[in-house]
C-alpha positions as CSV (number, residue, x, y, z in Angstrom):
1,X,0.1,1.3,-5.7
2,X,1.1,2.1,-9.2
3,X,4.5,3.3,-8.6
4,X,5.1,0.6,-6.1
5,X,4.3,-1.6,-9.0
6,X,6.5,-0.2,-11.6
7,X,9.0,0.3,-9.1
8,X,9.2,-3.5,-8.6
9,X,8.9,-3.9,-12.1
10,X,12.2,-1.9,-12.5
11,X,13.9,-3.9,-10.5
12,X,13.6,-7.3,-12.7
13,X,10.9,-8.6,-15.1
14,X,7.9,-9.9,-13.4
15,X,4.8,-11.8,-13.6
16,X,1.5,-10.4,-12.1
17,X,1.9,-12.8,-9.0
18,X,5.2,-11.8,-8.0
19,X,4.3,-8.5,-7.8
20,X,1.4,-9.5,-4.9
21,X,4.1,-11.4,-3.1
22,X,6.4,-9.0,-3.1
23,X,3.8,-6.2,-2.5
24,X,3.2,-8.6,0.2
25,X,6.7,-9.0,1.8
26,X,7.6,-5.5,1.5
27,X,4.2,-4.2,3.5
28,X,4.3,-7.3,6.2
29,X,1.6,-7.9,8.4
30,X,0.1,-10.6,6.2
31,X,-1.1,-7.7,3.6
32,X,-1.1,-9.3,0.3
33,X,-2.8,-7.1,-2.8
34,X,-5.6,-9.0,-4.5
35,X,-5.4,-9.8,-8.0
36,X,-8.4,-7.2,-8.3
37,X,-5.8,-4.5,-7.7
38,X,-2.5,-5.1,-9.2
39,X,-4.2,-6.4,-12.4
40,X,-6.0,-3.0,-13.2
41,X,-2.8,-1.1,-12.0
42,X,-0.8,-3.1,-14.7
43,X,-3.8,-2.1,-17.2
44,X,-2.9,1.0,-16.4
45,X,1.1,0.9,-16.6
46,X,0.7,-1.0,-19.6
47,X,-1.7,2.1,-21.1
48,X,0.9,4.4,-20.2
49,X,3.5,3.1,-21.7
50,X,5.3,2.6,-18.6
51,X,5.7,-0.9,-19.1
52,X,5.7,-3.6,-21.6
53,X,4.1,-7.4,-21.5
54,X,5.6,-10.3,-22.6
55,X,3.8,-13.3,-23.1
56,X,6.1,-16.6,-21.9
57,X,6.3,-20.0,-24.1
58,X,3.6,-21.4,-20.9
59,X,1.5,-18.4,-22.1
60,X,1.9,-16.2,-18.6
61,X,2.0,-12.5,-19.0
62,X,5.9,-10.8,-17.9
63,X,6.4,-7.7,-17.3
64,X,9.1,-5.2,-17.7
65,X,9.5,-1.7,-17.4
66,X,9.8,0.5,-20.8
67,X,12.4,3.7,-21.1
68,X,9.2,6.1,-20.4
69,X,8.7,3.8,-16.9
70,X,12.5,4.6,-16.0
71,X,11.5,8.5,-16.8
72,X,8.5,8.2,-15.0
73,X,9.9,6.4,-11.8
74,X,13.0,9.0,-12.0
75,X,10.4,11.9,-11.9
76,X,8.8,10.7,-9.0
77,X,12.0,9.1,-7.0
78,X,11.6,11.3,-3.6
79,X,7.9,9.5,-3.7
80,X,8.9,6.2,-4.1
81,X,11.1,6.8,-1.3
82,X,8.7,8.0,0.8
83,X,6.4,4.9,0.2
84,X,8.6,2.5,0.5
85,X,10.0,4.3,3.5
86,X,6.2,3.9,5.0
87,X,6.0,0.6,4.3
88,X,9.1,-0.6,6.0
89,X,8.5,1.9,9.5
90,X,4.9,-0.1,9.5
91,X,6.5,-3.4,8.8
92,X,9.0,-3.1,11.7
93,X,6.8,-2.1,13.7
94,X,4.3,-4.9,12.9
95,X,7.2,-6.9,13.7
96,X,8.6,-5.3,16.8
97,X,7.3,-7.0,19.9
98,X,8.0,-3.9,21.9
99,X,5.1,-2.7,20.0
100,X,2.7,-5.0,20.7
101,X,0.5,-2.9,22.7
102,X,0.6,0.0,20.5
103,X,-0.4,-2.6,17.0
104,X,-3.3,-4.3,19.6
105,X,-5.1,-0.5,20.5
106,X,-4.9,0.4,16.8
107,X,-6.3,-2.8,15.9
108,X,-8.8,-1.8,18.3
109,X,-9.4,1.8,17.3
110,X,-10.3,0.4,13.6
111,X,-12.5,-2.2,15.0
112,X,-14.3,0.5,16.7
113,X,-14.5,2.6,13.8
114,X,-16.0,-0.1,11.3
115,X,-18.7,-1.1,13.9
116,X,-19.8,2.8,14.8
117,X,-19.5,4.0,10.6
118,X,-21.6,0.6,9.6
119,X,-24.2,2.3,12.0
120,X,-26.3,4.4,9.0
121,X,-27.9,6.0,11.8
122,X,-24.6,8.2,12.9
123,X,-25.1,11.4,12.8
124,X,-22.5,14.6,11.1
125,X,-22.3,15.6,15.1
126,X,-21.0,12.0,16.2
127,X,-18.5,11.9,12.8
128,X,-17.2,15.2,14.2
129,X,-16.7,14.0,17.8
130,X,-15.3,11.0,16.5
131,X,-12.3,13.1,13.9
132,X,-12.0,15.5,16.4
133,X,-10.9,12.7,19.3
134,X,-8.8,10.8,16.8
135,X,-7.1,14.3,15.8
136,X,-6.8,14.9,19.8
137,X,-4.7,11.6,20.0
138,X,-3.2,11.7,17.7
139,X,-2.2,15.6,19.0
140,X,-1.1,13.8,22.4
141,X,1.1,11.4,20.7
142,X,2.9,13.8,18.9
143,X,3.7,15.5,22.6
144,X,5.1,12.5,24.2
């Protein structure tokens, strides 16, 4: 999330809430951030140096990124990449309708994996059946 962040950042000035909309567009499937995550992750840019706050005439915090946030996000480019890359395969496929099957059994697979791990009762044996047949799938998939 943090380099998402100042990666947006580097790309114009922003205020806290157009980072969670953008966060939000980029990612797709009505995944927005709350303000409990981007908030500390600006603390943290902001300790780092990476970034620098502005306060606006209507009192709203703006942020921009700092010469050491350019360093940074240059250091880590190939990452970026690769998460924003993520991000856009999951949002297109979100979007596809061809894969509307595929986004309904994973919605079901995640369902079925809250309900059985809010179960206190499961044991290190049913974890390990449960890894083991994701790990098979995902095996099987990777064969098609």
């Amino acid at each position: 999330m943090k380099l998402l962040v100042l990666y947006l950042i580097s790309l114009a000035p922003k205020f806290g809430y157009d980072i969670i909309k953008e966060i939000g567009d980029i990612v797709g499937g009505g995944y927005s951030p709350s303000t409990g995550t981007i908030y500390p992750t600006l603390n943290y840019l902001l300790e780092q140096q990476y970034i620098h706050e502005e306060i606006t005439p209507n009192e709203r915090k703006r942020y921009s990124i700092t010469a050491q946030g350019i360093e940074h996000l240059k250091a880590k480019q190939d990452c970026v990449a690769n998460i924003l890359g993520r991000f856009e395969t999951r949002r297109r496929i979100q979007e596809d309708e061809r894969y509307i099957d595929i986004n309904t059994a994973m919605e079901n697979l995640k369902a079925a994996l809250r309900l059985k791990l809010s179960n206190s009762e499961i044991s290190i044996a049913e974890i390990q059946k449960i890894a083991d047949q994701i790990e098979q799938a995902a095996t099987n998939i990777a064969h098609l």
